[in-house]
C-alpha positions in Angstrom: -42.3 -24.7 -7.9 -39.4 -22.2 -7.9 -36.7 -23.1 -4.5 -36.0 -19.7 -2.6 -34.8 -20.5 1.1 -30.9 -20.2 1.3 -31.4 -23.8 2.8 -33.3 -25.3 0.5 -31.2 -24.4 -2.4 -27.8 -25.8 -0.1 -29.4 -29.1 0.4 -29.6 -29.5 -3.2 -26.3 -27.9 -4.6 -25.3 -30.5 -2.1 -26.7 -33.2 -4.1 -25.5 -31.9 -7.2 -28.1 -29.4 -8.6 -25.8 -26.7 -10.6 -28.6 -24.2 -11.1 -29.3 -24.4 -7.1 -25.4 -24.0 -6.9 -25.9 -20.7 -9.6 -28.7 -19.3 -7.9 -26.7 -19.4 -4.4 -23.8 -17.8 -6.3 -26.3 -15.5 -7.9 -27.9 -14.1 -4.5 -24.7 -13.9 -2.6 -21.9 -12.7 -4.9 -22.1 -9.3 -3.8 -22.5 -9.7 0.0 -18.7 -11.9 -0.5 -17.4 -9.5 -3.1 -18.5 -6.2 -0.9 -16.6 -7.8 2.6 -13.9 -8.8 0.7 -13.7 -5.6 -0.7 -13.8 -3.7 2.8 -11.4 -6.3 4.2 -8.4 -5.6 1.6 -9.3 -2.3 0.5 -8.1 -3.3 -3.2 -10.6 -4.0 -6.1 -8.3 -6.6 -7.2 -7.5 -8.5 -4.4 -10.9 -8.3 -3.4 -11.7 -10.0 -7.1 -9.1 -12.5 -6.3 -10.4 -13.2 -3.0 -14.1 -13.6 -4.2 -12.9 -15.9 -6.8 -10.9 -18.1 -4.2 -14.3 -18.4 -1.9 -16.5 -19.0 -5.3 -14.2 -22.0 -6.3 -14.4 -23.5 -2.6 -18.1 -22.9 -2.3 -19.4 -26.1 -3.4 -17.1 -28.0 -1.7 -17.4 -26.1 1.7 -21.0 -26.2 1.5 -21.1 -29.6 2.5 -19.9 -28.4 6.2 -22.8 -25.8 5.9 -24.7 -27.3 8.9 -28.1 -25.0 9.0 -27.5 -23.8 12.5 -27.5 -20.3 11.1 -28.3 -18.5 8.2 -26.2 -18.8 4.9 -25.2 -15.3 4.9 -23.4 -15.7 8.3 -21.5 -18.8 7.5 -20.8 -17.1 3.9 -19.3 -14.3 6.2 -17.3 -16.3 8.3 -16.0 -18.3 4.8 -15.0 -14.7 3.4 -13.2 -13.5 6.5 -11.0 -16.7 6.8 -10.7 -16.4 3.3 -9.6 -12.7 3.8 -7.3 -13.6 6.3 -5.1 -16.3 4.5 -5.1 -13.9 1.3 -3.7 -11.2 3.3 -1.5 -14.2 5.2 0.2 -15.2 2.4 1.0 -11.5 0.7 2.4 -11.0 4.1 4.8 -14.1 3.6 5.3 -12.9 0.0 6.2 -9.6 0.5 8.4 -11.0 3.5 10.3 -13.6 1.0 10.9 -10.6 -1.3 12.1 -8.2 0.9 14.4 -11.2 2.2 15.2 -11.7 -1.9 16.3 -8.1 -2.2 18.0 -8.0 1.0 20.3 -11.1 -0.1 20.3 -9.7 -3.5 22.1 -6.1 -2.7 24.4 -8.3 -0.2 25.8 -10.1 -2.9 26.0 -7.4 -5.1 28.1 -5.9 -2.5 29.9 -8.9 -1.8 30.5 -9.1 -4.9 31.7 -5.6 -5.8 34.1 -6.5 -2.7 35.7 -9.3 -4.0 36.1 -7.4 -7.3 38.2 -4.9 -5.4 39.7 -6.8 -3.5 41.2 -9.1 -6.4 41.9 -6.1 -8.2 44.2 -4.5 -5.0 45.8 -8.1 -4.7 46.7 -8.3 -7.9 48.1 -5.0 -8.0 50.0 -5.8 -5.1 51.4 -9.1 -6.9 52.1 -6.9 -9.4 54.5 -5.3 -7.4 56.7 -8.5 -6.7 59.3 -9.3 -8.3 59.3 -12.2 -11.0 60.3 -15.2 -8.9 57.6 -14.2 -6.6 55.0 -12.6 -8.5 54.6 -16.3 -11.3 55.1 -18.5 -7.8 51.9 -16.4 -6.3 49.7 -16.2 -9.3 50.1 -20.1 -9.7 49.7 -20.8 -6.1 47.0 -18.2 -5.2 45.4 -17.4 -8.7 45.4 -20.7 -10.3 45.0 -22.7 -7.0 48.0 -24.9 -7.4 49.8 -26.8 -4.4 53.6 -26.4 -3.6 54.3 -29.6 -5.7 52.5 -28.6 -8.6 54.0 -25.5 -8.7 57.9 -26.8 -8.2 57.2 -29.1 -11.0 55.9 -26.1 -13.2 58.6 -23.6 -12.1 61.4 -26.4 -12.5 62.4 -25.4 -8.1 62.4 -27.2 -5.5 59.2 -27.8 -3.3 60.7 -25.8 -0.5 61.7 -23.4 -2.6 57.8 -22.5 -3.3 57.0 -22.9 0.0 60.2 -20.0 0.9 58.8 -18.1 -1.9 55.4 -17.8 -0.2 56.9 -16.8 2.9 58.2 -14.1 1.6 55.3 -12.7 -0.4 52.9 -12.9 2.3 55.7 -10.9 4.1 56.1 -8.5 1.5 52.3 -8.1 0.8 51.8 -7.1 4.9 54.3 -5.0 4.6 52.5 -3.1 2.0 49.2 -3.5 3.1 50.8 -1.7 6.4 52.1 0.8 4.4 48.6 1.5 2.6 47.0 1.0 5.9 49.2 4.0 7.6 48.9 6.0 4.7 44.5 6.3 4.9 
């Protein structure tokens, strides 16, 4: 005798019967496939979606109470279903528009601090020797005062005068370059 209520054939892919299960999957593809479809308006996520509800089915059908038919519940499974699919390309679309957002910033940045270091060193450049090596080790190469004494073979104030007077001579001509744009 051949099972063809929606019910009966839950009760036993409940128990474990994978040709109930393949019959139910069988009858009702189309009905899940066709709302997702309608729902996304995209063959493929429509596919994808379908597939997501076909893999959950046999578990979810153990909260399949009977209270209704099968094709209601199967309608309420694909909507939810729907709705976290389009949920989640929502956050993913979100986290890459975030991605290129932060991605052209620090391409900018970066592009910045390119000219920048390229202006500051062609400011250093225009120092003369005592000041120019005393910058470049300090600011450059990220040496402190002592370090740089020890290197230049000067006195620790002496690096620390030699500053002074660069950042004083590098404001005067970013003033300059400032009055002249």
């Amino acid at each position: 005798m051949m099972i063809t209520s929606d019910h009966a054939l839950v009760k036993k892919a409940n128990t474990g019967d994978s040709a109930a299960f393949a019959t139910l999957l069988e009858r009702h593809y189309d009905l899940i496939y066709r709302l997702a479809f309608r729902m996304l308006g995209n063959q493929q996520d429509a596919e994808d979606v379908t597939q997501d509800v076909c893999v959950a089915l046999p578990h979810k059908l153990a909260s399949f109470k009977g209270n209704a038919n099968l094709t209601t519940w199967l309608y309420q499974v694909t909507v939810n279903t729907c709705r976290d699919f389009i949920r989640r390309c929502a956050t993913t679309r979100k986290t890459h528009h975030d991605f290129v957002q932060i991605n052209e910033i620090h391409t900018e940045t970066q592009a910045q601090r390119k000219e920048d270091t390229a202006l500051a060193y062609q400011m250093i450049n225009t120092l003369e020797d005592s000041l120019r090596e005393t910058a470049l080790l300090v600011v450059a190469e990220g040496l402190n005062h002592a370090e740089v004494a020890e290197i230049l073979g000067i006195k620790e104030a002496t690096v620390s005068w030699r500053m002074l007077k660069v950042r004083e001579n590098l404001s005067a001509l970013t003033g300059r370059e400032a009055s002249m744009i």
